[in-house]
C-alpha positions as CSV (number, residue, x, y, z in Angstrom):
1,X,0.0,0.0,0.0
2,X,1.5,3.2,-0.9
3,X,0.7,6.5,0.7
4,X,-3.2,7.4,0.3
5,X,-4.3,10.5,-0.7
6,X,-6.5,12.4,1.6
7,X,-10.0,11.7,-0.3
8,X,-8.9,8.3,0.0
9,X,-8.8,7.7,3.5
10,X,-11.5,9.9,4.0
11,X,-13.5,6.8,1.8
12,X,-11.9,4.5,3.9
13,X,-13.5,5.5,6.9
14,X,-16.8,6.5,5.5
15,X,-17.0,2.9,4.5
16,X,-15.0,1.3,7.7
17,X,-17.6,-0.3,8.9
18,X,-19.1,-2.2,6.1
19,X,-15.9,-4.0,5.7
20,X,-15.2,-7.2,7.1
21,X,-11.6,-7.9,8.7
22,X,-10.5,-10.2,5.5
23,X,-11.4,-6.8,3.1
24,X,-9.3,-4.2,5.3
25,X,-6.6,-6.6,4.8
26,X,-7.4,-7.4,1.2
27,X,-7.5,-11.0,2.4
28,X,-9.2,-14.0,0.8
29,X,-10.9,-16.2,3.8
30,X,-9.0,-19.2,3.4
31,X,-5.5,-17.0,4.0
32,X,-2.5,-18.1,5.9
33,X,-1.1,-17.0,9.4
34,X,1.4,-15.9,7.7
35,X,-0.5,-13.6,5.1
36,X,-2.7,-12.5,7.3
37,X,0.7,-11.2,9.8
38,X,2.3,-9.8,6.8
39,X,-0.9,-7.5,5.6
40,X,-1.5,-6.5,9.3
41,X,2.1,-4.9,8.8
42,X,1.8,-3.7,5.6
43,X,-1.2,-2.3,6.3
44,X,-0.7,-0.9,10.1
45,X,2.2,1.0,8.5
46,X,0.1,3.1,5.8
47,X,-2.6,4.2,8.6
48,X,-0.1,4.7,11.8
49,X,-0.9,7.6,13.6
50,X,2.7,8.6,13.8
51,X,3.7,8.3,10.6
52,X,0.5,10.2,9.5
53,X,0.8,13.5,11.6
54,X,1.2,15.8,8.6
55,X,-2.8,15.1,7.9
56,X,-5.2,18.0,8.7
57,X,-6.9,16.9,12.2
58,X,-10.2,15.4,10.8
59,X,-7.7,13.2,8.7
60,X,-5.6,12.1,11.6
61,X,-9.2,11.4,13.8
62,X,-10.2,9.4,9.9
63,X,-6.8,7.7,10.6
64,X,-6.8,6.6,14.0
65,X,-10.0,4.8,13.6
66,X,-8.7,2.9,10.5
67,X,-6.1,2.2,12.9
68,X,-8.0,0.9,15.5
69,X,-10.0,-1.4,13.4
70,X,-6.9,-3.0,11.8
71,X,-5.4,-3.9,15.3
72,X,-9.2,-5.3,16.1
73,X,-9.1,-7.2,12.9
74,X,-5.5,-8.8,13.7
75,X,-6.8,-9.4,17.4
76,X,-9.1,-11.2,16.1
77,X,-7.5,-12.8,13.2
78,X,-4.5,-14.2,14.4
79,X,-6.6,-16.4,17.3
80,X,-6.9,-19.6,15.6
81,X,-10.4,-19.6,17.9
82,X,-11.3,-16.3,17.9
83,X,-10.6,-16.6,14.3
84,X,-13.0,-19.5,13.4
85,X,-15.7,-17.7,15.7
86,X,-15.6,-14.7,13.2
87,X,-15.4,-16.7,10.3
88,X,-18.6,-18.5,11.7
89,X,-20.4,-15.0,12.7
90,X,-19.5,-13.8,8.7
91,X,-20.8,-17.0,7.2
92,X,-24.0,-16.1,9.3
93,X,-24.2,-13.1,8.4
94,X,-24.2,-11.9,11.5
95,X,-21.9,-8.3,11.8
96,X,-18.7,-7.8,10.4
97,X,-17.3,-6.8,13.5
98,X,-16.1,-9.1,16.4
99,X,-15.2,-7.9,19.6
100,X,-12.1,-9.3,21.4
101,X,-14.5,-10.8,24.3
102,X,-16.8,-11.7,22.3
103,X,-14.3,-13.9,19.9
104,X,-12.8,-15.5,23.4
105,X,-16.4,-16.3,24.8
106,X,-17.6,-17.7,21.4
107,X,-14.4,-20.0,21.1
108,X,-14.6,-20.5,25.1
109,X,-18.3,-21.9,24.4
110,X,-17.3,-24.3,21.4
111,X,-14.5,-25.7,23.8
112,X,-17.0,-26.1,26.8
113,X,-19.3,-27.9,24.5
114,X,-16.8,-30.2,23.3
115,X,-15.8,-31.2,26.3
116,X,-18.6,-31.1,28.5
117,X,-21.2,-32.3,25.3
118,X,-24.0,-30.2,23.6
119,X,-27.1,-32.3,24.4
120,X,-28.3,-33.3,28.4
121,X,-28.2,-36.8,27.2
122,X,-24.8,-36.4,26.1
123,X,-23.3,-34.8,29.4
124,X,-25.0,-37.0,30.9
125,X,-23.3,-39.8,29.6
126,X,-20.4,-38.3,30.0
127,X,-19.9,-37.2,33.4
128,X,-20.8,-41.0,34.1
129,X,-18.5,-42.3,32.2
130,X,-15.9,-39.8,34.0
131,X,-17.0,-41.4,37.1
132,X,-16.2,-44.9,36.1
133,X,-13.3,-43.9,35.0
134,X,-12.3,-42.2,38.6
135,X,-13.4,-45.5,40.1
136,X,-11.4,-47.6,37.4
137,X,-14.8,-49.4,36.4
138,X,-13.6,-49.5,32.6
139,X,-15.9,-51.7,31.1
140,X,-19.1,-49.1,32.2
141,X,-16.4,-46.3,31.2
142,X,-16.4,-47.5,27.6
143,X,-20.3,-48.4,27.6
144,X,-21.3,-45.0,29.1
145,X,-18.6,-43.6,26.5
146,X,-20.4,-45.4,23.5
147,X,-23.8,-43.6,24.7
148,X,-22.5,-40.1,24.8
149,X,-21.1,-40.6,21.3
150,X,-24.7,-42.0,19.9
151,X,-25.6,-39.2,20.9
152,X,-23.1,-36.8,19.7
153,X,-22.0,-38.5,16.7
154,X,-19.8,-35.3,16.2
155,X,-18.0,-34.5,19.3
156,X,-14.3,-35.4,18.4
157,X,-13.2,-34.8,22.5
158,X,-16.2,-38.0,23.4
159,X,-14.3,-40.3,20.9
160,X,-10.8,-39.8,21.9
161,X,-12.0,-40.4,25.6
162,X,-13.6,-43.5,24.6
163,X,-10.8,-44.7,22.8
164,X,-8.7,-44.0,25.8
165,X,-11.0,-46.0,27.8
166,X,-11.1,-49.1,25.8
167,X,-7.4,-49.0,25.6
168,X,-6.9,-49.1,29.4
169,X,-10.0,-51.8,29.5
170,X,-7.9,-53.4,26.9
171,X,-5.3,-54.0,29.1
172,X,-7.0,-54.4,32.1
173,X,-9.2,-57.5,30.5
174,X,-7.1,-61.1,30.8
């Protein structure tokens, strides 16, 4: 990005918040880390406050809010978590902007869900599968296990616990 003219960034901001995090980069969604780190610094660089201080005030007030957005966008972007959270809220539809608490409590959800299940039935399986496992009862472990997974065909954190289980049954069975 070279240096903009005043109209420009002027546009920019008018238009700021229609953009989502992937545009102010001039990302595609499926980027890299690495792409997305090296536009944050290419483009961090073009709208830094410091480096714009010969801008007429309502220029510099234009720039520090592009600049603000880019740092949100990074904060965001660079979060393998809080980055899947946005890319879920775009694909939704749902804003274009993401704050940073929001991003950790919408990954922090997803985690709790896949370890503590989605459905009752599932937790409920679980937890009493965790309790045979505390009491070393395997073979109700891996039974218990086998229910929570019927019932949450898709939770990846329930089938690597069973499969845990059955090895230690495995190896507790003569």
């Amino acid at each position: 990005m070279a240096d903009l003219a005043p109209t420009e960034i002027t546009a920019l901001a008018a238009i700021l918040g229609e953009l989502d995090y992937y545009q102010l980069f001039h990302l595609r969604y499926d980027a890299k880390p690495s792409d997305i780190k090296r536009a944050y610094h290419a483009t961090s660089r073009v709208f830094h406050p410091d480096s714009n201080r010969h801008h007429q005030p309502e220029i510099r007030r234009a720039i520090d809010e592009i600049s603000k957005r880019i740092s949100e966008a990074y904060s965001i972007l660079r979060n393998p978590r809080r980055r899947t959270a946005y890319d879920q809220q775009i694909t939704a539809k749902a804003g274009v902007r993401m704050q940073l608490a929001e991003a950790e409590a919408a990954g922090s959800r997803k985690q709790t869900e896949a370890r503590e299940g989605r459905t009752p039935q599932g937790r409920q399986y679980f937890n009493l599968a965790s309790a045979n496992l505390r009491q070393g009862d395997f073979d109700s472990a891996v039974r218990n296990l086998q229910t929570a997974v019927a019932f949450e065909p898709d939770n990846a954190f329930f089938k690597e616990q069973l499969a845990q289980a059955r090895k230690k049954w495995d190896a507790k069975r003569p």
